[in-house]
C-alpha positions as CSV (number, residue, x, y, z in Angstrom):
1,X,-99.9,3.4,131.1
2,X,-100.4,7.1,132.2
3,X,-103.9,6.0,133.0
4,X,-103.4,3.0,134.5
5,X,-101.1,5.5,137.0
6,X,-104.0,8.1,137.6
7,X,-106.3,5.2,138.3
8,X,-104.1,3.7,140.8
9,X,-103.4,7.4,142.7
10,X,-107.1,7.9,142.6
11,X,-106.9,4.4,145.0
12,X,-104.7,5.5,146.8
13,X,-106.0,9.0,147.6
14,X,-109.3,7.1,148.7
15,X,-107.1,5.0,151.3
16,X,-105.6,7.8,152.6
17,X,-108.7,10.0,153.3
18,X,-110.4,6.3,155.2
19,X,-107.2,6.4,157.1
20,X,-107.5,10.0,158.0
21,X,-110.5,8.4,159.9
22,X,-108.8,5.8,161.3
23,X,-105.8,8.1,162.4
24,X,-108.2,9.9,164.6
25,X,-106.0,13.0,164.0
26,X,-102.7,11.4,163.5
27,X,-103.3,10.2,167.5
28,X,-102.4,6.6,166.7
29,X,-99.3,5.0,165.0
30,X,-100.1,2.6,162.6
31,X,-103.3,4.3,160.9
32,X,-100.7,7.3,160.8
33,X,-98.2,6.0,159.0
34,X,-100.3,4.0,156.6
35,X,-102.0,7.5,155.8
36,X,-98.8,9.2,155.3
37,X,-97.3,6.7,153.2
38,X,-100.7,6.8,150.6
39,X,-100.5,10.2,150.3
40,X,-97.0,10.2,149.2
41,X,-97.8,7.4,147.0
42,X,-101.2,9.1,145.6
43,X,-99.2,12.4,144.9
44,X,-96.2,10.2,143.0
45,X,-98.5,8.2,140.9
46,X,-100.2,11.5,139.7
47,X,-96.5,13.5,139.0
48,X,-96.1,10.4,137.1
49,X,-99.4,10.2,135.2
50,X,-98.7,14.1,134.6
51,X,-96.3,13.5,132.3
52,X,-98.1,12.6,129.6
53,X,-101.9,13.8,130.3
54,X,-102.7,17.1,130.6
55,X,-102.8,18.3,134.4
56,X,-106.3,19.7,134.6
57,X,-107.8,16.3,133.4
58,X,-105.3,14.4,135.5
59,X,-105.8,16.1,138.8
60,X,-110.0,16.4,138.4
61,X,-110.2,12.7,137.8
62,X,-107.5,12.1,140.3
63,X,-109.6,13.9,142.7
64,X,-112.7,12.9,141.2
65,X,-112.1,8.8,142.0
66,X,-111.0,10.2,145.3
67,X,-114.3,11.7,146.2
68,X,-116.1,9.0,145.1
69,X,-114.5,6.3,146.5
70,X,-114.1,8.2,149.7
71,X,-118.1,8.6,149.7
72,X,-118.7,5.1,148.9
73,X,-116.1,3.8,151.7
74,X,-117.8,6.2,153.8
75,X,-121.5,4.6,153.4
76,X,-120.1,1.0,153.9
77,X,-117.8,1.4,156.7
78,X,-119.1,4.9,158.6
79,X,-123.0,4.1,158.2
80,X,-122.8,7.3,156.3
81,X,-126.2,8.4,155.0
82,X,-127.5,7.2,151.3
83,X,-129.9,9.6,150.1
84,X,-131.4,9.7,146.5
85,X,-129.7,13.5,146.3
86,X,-126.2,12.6,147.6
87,X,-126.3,9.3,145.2
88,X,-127.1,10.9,142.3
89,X,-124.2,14.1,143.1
90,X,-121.7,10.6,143.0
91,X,-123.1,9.9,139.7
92,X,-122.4,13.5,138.4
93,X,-119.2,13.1,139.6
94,X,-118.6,9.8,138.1
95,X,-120.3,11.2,134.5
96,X,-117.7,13.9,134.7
97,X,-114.9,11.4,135.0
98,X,-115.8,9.5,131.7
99,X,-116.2,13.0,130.0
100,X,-112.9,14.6,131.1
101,X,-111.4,11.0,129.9
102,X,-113.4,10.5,126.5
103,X,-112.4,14.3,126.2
104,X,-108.9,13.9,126.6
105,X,-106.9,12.2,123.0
């Protein structure tokens, strides 16, 4: 279950860095709020998922799925650039996930 936790708080640290975007600097309401509200839910999920997995595993793949998410999100709905080099960094990331979690008992 404490996985199943750290995956959702991964999600939700990828919506709030979109809606960081979409805040455009906490200027509007409703982008705001929704921002505010997944952060506190990203950082509840990961106390929780704390518990019982060790924190340096916890918070790198919680802010692993956050960084990739965030970079995918950001080429689909910010145009952002796609090149071979920044691609394969993602898949670095995402290789470093699996390890930290085949790693962990």
């Amino acid at each position: 279950m404490a996985w199943l936790t750290l995956f959702v708080a991964g999600l939700f640290e990828i919506v709030w860095a979109v809606g960081l975007k979409y805040s455009h600097g906490f200027t509007r309401f409703w982008p705001s709020l929704g921002t505010i509200v997944a952060m506190a839910l990203s950082v509840v999920l990961l106390s929780l998922a704390m518990r019982s997995l060790p924190m340096g595993t916890a918070y790198a793949i919680w802010v692993g799925i956050g960084a990739v998410g965030t970079v995918i999100m950001g080429i689909f709905l910010f145009n952002e650039p796609t090149s071979l080099v920044r691609l394969f960094s993602v898949a670095l990331i995402i290789v470093g996930i699996i390890g930290l979690k085949l790693a962990t008992p």
